[in-house]
C-alpha positions in Angstrom: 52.2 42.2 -26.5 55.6 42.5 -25.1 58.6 40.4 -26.5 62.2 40.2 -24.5 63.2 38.9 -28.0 65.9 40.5 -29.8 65.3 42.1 -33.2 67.6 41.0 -36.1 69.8 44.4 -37.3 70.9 42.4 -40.4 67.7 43.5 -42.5 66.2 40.2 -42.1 62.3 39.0 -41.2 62.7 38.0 -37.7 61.5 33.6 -37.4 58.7 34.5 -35.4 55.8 37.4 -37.3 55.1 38.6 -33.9 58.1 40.1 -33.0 57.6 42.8 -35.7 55.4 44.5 -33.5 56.9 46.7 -31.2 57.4 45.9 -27.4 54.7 48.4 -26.4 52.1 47.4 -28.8 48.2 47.8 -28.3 47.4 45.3 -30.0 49.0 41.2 -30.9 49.4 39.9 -33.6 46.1 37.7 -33.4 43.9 41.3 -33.5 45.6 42.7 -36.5 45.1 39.4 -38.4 41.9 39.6 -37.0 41.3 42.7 -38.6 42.3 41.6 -42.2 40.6 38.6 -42.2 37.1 40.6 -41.1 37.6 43.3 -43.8 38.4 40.4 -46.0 34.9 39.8 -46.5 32.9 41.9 -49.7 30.1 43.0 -47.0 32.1 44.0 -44.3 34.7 45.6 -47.0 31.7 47.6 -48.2 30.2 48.7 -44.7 33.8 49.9 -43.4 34.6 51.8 -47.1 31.4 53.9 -46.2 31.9 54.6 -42.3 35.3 56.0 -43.5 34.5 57.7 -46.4 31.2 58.7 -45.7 31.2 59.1 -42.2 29.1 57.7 -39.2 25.9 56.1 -40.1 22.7 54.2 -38.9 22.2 50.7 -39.7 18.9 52.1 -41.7 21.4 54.3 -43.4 23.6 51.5 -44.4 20.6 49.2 -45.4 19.8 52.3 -47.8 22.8 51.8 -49.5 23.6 47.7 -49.4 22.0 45.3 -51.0 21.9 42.8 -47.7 18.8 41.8 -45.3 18.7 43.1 -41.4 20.0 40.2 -40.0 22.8 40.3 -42.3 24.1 43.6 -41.7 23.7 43.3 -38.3 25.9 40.2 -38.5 28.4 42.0 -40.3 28.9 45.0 -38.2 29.0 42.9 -35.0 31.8 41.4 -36.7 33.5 44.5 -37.3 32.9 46.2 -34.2 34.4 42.6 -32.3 37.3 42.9 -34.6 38.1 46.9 -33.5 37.1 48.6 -37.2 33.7 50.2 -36.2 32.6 51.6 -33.0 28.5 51.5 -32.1 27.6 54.7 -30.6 23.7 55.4 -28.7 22.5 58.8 -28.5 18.7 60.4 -28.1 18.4 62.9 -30.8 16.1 66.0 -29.7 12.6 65.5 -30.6 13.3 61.5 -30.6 12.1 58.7 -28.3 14.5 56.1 -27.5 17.9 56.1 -28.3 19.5 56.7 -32.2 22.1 53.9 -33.0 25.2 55.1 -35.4 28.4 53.0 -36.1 31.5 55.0 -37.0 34.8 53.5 -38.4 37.6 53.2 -35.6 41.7 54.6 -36.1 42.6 51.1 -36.3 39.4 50.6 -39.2 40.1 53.6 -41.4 43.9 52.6 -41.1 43.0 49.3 -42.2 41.1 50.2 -45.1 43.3 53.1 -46.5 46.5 51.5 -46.0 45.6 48.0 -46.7 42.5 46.9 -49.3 42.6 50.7 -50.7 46.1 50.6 -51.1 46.6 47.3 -53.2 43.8 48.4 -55.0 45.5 51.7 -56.1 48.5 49.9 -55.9 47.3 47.5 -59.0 48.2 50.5 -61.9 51.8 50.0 -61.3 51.3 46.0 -61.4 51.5 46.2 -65.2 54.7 47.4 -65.4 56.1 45.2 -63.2 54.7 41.7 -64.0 54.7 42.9 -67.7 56.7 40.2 -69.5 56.7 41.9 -73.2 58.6 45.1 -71.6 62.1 44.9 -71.4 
């Protein structure tokens, strides 16, 4: 998304949330609230925390470790994968028939769960001192 809008210098927001992106961003505002809102959801928060921290895995894999039926976690990583935080990936493994399907987190997925959810979540040990009323 491009903007010929100019940027306020005074330290102020600018009126309009998009033009805080920058004039050669990949993606508009839309997608990155798109991204939130999908990793907003305790499922998909769950499937994207173990692509990144564990790595790629198989649907089976993730099934393994979720408490959710098939068509559930299917549902959920279409979701992620149409909101640009996991990538499906097809390959034949040697000795396999047919084709071995893996989901991996994306840049734009790992950065959205370490520097967003993770983040206010490790973010919350200093809320006591701040919000603390009985601390002067």
């Amino acid at each position: 998304m491009s903007t010929d809008k100019p940027r306020p210098v005074d330290g102020q927001p600018p009126d309009d949330p998009a033009d805080l992106l920058p004039d050669d961003s990949v993606l508009n505002l839309d997608e990155y609230l798109d991204m939130h809102a999908a990793v907003g959801n305790r499922t998909r928060y769950e499937i994207l925390y173990r692509l990144v921290h564990g790595g790629a895995m198989s649907p089976t894999e993730l099934d393994d470790v979720l408490d959710v039926d098939d068509s559930t976690l299917h549902y959920h990583l279409n979701t992620l994968a149409d909101a640009g935080l996991v990538e499906k990936r097809q390959r034949t493994d040697r000795g396999q028939d047919g084709l071995y399907t893996y989901y991996s987190a994306t840049v734009f997925g790992e950065v959205t769960l370490t520097e967003g959810v993770d983040e206010l979540i490790r973010g919350e040990q200093g809320f006591d001192g701040m919000y603390d009323s009985s601390v002067e």
